[in-house]
PDB file of N, CA, C and O in Angstrom:
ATOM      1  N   UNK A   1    -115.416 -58.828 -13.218  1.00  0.00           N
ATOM      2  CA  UNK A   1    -116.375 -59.195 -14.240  1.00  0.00           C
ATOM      3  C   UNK A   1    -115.662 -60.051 -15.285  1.00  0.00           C
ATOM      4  O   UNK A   1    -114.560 -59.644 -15.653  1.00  0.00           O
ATOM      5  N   UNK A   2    -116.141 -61.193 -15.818  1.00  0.00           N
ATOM      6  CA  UNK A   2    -115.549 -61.875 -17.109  1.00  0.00           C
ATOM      7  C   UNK A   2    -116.419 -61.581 -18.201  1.00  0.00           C
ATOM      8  O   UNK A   2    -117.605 -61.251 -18.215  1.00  0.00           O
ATOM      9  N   UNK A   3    -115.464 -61.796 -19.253  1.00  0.00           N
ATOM     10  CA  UNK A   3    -116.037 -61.434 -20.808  1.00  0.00           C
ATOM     11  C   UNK A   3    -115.302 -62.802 -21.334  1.00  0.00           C
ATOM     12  O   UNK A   3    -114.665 -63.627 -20.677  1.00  0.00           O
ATOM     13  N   UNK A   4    -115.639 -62.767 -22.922  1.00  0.00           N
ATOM     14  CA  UNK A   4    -115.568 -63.439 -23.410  1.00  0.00           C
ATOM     15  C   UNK A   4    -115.163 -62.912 -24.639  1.00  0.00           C
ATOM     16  O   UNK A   4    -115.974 -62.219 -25.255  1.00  0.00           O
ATOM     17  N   UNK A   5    -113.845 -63.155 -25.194  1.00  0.00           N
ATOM     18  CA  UNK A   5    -113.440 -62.751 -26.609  1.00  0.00           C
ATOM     19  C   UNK A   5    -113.703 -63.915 -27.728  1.00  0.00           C
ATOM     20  O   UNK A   5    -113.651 -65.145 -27.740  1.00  0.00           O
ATOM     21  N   UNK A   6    -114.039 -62.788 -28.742  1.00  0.00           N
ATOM     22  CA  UNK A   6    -115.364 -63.158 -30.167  1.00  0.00           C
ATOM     23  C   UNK A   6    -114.458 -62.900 -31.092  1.00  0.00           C
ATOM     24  O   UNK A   6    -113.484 -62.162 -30.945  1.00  0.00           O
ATOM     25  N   UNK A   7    -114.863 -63.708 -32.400  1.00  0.00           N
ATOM     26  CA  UNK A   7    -114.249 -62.786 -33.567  1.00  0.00           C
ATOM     27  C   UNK A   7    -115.495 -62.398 -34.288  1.00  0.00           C
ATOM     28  O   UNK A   7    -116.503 -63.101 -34.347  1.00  0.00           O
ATOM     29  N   UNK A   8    -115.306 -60.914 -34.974  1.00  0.00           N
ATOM     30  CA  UNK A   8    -116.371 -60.267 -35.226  1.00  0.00           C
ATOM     31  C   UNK A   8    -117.608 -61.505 -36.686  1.00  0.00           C
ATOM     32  O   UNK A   8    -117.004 -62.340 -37.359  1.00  0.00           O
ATOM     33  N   UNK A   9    -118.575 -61.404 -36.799  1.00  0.00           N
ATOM     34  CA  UNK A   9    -119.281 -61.409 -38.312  1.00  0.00           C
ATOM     35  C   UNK A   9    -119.110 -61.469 -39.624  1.00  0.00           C
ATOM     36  O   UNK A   9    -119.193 -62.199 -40.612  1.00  0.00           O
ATOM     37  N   UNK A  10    -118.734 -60.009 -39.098  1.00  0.00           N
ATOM     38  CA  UNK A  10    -118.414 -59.722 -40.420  1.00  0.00           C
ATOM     39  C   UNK A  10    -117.290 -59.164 -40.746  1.00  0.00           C
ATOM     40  O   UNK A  10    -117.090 -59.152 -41.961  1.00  0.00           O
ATOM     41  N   UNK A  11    -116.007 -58.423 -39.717  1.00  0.00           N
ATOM     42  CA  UNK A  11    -115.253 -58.303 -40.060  1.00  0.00           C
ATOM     43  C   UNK A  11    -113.808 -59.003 -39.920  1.00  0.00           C
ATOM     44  O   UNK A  11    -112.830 -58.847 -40.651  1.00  0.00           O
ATOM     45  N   UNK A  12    -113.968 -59.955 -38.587  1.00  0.00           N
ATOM     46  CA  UNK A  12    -113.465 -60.928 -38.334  1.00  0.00           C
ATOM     47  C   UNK A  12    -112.622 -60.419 -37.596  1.00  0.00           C
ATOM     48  O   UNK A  12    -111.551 -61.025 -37.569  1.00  0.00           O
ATOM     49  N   UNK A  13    -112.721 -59.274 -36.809  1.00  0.00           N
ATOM     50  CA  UNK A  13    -112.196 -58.420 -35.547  1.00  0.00           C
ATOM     51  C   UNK A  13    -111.854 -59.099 -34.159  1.00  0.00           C
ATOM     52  O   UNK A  13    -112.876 -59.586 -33.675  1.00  0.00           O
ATOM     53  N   UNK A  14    -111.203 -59.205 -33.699  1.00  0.00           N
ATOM     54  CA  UNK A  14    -111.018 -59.814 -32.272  1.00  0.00           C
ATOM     55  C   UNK A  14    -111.511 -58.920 -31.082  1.00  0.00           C
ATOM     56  O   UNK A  14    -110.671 -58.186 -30.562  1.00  0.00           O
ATOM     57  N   UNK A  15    -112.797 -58.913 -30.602  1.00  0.00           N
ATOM     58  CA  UNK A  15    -113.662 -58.710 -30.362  1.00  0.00           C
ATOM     59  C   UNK A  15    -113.568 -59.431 -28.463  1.00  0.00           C
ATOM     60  O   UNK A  15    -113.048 -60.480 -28.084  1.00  0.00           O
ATOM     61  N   UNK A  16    -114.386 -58.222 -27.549  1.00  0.00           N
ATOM     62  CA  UNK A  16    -114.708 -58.646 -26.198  1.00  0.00           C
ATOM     63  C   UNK A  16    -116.574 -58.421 -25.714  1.00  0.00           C
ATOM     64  O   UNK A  16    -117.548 -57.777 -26.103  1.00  0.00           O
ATOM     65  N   UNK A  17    -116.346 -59.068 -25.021  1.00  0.00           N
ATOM     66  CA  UNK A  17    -117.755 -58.809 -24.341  1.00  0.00           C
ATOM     67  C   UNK A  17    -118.654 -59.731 -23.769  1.00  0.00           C
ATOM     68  O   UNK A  17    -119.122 -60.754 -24.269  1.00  0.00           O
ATOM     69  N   UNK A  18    -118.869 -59.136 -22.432  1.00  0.00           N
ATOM     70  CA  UNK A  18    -119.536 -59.667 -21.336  1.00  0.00           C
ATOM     71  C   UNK A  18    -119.713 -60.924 -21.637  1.00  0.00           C
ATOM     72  O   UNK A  18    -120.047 -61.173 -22.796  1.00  0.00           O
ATOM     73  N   UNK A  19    -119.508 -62.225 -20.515  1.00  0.00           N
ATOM     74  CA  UNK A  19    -120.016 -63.369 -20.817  1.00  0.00           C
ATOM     75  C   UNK A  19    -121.420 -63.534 -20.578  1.00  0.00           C
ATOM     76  O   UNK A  19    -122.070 -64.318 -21.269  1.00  0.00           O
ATOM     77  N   UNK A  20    -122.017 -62.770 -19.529  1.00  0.00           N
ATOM     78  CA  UNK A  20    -123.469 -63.186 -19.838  1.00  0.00           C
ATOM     79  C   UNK A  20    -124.308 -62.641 -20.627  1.00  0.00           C
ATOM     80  O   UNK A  20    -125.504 -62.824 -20.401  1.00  0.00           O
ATOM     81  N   UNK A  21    -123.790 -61.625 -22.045  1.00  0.00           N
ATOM     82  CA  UNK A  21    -124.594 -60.772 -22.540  1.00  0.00           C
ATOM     83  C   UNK A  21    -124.587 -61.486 -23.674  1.00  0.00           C
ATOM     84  O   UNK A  21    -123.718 -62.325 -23.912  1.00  0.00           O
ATOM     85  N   UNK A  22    -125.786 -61.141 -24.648  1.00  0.00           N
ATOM     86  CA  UNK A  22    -126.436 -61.606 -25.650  1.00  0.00           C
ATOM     87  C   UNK A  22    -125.576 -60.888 -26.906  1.00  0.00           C
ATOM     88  O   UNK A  22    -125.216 -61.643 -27.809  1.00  0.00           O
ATOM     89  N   UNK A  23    -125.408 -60.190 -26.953  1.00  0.00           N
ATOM     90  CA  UNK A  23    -124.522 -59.618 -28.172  1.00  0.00           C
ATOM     91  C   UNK A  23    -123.719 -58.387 -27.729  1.00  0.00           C
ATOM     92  O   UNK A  23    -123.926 -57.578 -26.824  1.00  0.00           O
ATOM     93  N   UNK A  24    -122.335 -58.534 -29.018  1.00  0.00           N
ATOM     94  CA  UNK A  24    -121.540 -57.431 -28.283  1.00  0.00           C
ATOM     95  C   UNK A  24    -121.483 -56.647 -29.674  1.00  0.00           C
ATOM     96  O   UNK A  24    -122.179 -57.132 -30.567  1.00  0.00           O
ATOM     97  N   UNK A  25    -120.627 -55.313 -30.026  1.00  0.00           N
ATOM     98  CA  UNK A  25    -120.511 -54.778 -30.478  1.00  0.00           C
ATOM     99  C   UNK A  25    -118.775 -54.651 -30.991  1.00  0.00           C
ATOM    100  O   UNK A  25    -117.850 -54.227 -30.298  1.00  0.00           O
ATOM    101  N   UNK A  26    -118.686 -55.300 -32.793  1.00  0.00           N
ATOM    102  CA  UNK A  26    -117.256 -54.674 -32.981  1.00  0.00           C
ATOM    103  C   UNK A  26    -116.798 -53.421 -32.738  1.00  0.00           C
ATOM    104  O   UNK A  26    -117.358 -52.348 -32.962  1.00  0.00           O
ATOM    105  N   UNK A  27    -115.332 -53.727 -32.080  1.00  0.00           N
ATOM    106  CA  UNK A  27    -114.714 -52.407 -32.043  1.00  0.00           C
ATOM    107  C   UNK A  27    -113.848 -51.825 -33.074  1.00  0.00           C
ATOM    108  O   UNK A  27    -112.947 -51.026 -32.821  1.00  0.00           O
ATOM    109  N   UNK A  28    -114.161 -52.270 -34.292  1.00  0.00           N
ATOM    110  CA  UNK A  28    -113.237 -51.938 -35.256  1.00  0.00           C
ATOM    111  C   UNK A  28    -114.433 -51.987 -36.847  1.00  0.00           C
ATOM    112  O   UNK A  28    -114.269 -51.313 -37.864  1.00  0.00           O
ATOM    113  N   UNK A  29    -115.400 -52.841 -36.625  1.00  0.00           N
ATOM    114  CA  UNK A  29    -116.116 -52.544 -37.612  1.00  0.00           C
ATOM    115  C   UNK A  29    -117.734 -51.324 -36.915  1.00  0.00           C
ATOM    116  O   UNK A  29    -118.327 -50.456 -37.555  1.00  0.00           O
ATOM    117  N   UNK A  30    -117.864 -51.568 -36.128  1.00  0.00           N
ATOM    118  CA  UNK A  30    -119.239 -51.485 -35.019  1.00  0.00           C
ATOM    119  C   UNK A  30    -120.423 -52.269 -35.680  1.00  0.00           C
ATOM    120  O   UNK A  30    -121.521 -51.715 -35.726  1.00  0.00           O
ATOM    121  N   UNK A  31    -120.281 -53.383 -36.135  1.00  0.00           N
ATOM    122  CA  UNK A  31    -121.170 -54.129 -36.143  1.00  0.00           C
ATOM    123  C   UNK A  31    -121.685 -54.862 -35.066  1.00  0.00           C
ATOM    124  O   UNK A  31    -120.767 -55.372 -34.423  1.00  0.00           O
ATOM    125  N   UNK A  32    -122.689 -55.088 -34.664  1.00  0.00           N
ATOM    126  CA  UNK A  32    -123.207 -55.574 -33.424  1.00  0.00           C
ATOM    127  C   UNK A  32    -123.877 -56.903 -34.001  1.00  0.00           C
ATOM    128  O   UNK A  32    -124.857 -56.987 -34.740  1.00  0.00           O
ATOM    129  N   UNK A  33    -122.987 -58.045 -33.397  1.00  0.00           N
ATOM    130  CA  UNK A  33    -122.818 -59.306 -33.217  1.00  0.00           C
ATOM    131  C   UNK A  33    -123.643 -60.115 -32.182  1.00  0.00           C
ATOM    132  O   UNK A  33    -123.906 -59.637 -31.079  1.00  0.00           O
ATOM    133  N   UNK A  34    -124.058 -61.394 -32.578  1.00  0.00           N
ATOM    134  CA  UNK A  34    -125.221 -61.757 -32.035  1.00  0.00           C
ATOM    135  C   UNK A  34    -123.573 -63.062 -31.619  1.00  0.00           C
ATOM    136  O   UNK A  34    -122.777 -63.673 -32.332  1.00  0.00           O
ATOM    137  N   UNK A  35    -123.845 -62.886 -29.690  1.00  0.00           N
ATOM    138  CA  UNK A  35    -122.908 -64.445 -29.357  1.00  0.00           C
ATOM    139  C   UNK A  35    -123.036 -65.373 -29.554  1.00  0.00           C
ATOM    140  O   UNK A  35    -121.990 -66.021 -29.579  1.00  0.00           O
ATOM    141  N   UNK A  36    -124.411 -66.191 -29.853  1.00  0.00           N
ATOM    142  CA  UNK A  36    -124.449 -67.603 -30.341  1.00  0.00           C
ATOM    143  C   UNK A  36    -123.958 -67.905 -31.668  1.00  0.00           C
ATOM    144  O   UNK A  36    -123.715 -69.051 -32.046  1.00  0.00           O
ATOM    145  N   UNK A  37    -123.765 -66.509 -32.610  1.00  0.00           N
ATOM    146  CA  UNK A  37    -123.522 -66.699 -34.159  1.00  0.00           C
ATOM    147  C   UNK A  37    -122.268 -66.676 -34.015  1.00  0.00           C
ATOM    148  O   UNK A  37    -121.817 -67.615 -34.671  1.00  0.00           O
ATOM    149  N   UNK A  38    -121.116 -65.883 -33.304  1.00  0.00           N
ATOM    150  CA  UNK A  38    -120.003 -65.419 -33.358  1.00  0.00           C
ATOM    151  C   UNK A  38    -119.393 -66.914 -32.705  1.00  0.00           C
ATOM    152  O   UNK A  38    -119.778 -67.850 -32.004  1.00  0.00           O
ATOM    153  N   UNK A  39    -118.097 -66.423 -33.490  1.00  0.00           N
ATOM    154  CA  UNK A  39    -117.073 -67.513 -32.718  1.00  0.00           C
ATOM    155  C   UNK A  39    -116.470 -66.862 -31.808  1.00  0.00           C
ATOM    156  O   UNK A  39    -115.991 -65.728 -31.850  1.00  0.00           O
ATOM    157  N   UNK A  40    -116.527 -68.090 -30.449  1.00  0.00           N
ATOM    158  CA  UNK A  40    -115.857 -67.513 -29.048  1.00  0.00           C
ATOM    159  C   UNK A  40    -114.578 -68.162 -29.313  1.00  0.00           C
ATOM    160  O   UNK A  40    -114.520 -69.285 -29.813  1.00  0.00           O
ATOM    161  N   UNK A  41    -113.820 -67.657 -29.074  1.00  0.00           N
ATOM    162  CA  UNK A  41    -111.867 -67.782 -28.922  1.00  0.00           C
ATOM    163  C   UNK A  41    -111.558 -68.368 -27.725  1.00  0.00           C
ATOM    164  O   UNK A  41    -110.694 -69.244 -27.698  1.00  0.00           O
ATOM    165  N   UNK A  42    -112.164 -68.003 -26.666  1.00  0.00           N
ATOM    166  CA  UNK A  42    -111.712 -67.487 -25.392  1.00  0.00           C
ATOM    167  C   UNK A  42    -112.772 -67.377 -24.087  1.00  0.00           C
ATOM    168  O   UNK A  42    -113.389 -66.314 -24.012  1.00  0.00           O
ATOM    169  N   UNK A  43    -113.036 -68.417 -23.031  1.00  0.00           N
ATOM    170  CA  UNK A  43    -114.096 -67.609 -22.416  1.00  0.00           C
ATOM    171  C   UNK A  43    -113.672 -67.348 -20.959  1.00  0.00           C
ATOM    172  O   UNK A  43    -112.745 -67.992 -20.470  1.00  0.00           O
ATOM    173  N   UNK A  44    -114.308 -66.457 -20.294  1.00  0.00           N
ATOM    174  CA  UNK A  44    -114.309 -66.151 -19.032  1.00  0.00           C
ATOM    175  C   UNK A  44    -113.028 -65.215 -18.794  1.00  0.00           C
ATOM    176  O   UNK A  44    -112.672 -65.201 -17.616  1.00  0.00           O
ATOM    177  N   UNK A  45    -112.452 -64.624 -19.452  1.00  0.00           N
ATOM    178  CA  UNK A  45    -110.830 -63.921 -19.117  1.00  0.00           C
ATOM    179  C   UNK A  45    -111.267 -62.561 -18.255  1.00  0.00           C
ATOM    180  O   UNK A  45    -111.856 -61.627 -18.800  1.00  0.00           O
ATOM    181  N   UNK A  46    -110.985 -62.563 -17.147  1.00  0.00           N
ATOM    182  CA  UNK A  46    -110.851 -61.428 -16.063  1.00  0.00           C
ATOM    183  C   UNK A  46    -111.008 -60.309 -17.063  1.00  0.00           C
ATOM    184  O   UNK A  46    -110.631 -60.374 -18.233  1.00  0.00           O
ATOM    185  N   UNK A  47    -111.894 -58.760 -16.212  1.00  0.00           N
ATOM    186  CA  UNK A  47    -111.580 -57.543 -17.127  1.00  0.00           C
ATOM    187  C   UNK A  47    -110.135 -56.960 -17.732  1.00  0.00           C
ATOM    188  O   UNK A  47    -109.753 -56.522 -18.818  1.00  0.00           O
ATOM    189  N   UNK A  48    -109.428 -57.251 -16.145  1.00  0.00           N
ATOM    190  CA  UNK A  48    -107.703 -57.084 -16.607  1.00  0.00           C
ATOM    191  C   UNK A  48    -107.286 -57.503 -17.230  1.00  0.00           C
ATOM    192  O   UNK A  48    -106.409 -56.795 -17.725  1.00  0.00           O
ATOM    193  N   UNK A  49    -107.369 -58.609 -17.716  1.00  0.00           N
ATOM    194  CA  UNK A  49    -106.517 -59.336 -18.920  1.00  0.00           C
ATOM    195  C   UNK A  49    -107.373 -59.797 -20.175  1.00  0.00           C
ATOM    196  O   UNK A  49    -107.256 -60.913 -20.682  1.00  0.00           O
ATOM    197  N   UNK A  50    -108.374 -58.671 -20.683  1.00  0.00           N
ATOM    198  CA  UNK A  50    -108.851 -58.848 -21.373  1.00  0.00           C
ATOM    199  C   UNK A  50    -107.624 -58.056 -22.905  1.00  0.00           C
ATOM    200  O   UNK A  50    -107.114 -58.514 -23.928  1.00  0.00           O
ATOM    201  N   UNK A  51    -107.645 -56.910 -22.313  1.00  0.00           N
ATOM    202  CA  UNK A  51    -106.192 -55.975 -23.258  1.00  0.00           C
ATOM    203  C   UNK A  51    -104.832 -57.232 -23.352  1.00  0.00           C
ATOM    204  O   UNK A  51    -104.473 -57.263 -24.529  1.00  0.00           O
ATOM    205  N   UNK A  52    -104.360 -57.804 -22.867  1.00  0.00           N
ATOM    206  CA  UNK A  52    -103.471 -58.516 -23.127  1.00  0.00           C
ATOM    207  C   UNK A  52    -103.511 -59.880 -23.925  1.00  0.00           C
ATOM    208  O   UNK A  52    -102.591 -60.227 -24.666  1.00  0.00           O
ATOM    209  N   UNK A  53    -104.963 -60.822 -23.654  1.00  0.00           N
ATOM    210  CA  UNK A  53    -105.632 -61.930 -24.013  1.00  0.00           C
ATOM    211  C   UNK A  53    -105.711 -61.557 -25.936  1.00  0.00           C
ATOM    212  O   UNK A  53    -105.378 -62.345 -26.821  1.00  0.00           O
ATOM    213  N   UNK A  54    -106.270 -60.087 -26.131  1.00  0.00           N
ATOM    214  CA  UNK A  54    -106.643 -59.590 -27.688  1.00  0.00           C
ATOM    215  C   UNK A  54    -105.212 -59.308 -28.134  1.00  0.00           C
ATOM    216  O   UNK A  54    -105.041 -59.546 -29.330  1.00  0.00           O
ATOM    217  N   UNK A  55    -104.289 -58.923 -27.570  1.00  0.00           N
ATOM    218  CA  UNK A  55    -103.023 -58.755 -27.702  1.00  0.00           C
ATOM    219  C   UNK A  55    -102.454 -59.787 -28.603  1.00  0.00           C
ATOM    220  O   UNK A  55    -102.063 -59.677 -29.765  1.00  0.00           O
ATOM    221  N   UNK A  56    -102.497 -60.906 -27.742  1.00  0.00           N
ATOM    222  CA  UNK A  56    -102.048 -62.195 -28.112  1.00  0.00           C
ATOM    223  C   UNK A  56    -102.360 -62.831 -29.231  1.00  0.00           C
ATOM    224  O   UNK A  56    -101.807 -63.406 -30.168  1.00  0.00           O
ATOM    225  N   UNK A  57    -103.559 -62.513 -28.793  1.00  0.00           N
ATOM    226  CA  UNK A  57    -104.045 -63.668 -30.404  1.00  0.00           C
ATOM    227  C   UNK A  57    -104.064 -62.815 -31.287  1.00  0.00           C
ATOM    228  O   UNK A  57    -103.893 -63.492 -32.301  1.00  0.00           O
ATOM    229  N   UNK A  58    -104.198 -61.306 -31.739  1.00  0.00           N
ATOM    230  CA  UNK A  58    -103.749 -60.757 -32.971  1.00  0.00           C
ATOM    231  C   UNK A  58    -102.771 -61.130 -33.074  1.00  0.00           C
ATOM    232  O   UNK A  58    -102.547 -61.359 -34.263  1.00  0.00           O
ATOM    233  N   UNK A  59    -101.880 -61.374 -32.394  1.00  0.00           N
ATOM    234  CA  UNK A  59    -100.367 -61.326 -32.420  1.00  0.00           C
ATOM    235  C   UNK A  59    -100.109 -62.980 -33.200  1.00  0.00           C
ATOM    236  O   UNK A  59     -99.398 -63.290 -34.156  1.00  0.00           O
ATOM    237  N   UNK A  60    -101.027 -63.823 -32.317  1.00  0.00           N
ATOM    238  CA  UNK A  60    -101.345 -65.169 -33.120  1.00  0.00           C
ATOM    239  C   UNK A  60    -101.785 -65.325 -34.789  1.00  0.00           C
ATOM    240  O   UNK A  60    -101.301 -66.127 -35.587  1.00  0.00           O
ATOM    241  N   UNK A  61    -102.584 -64.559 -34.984  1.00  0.00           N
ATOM    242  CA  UNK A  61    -103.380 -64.248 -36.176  1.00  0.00           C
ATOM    243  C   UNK A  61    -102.193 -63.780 -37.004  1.00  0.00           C
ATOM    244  O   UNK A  61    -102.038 -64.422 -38.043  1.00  0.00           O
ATOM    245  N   UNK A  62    -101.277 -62.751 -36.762  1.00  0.00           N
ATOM    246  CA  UNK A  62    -100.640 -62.353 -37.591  1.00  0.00           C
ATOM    247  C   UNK A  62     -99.120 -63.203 -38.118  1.00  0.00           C
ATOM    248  O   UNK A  62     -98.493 -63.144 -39.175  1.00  0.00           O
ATOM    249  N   UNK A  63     -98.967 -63.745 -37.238  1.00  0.00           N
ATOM    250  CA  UNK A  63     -97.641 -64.915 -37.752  1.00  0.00           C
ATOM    251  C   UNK A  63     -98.474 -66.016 -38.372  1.00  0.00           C
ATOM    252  O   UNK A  63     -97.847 -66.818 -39.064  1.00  0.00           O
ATOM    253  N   UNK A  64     -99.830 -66.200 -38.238  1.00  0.00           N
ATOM    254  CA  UNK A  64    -100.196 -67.570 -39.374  1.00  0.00           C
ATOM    255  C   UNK A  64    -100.801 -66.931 -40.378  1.00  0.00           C
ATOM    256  O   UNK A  64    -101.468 -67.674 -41.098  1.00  0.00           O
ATOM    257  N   UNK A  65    -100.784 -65.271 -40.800  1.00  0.00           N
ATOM    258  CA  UNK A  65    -101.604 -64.556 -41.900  1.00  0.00           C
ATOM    259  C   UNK A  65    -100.266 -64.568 -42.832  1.00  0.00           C
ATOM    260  O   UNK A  65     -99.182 -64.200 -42.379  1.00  0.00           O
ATOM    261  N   UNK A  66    -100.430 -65.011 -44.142  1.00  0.00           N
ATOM    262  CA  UNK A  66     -99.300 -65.161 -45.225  1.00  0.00           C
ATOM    263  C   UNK A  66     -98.857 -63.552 -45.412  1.00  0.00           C
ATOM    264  O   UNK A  66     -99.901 -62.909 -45.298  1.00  0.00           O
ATOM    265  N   UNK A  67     -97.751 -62.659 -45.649  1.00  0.00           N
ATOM    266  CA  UNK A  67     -98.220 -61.931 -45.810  1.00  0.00           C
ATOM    267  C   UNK A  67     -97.844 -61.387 -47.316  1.00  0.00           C
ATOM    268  O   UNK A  67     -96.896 -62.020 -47.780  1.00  0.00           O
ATOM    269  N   UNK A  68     -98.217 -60.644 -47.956  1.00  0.00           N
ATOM    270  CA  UNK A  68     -98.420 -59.892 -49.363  1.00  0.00           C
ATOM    271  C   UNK A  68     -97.274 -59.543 -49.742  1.00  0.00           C
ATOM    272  O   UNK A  68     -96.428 -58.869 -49.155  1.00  0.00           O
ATOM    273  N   UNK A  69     -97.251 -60.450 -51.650  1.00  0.00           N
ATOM    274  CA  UNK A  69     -95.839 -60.236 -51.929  1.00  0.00           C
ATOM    275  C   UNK A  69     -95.996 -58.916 -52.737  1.00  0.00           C
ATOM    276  O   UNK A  69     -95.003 -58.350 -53.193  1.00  0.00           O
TER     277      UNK A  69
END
């Protein structure tokens, strides 16, 4: 099955879910996100490498996030 990683609405969560489905649900805020509103990152990534794909780009996110002096 492919999904498609989102960043959340409203919390700006790095976010998965189904590519052919209409909205997914944050896993860190549970806000339920409409896909045409959300920004896609990422599309079509295998179920398996969906855990590694979110991996990454937090991992991305966090070396370009300034961090707090």
């Amino acid at each position: 099955m492919k999904y498609d990683v989102f960043l959340c609405c409203k919390c700006s969560g790095v976010c998965a879910g189904r590519a052919s489905a209409t909205t997914f649900k944050c896993s860190y805020c549970g806000t339920r996100n409409r896909t045409e509103r959300a920004v896609r990152v990422v599309s079509g990534v295998e179920s398996k490498d969906v855990p590694p794909t979110i991996a990454r780009l937090k991992m991305e996110r966090a070396k370009k996030t300034p961090s707090p002096r």
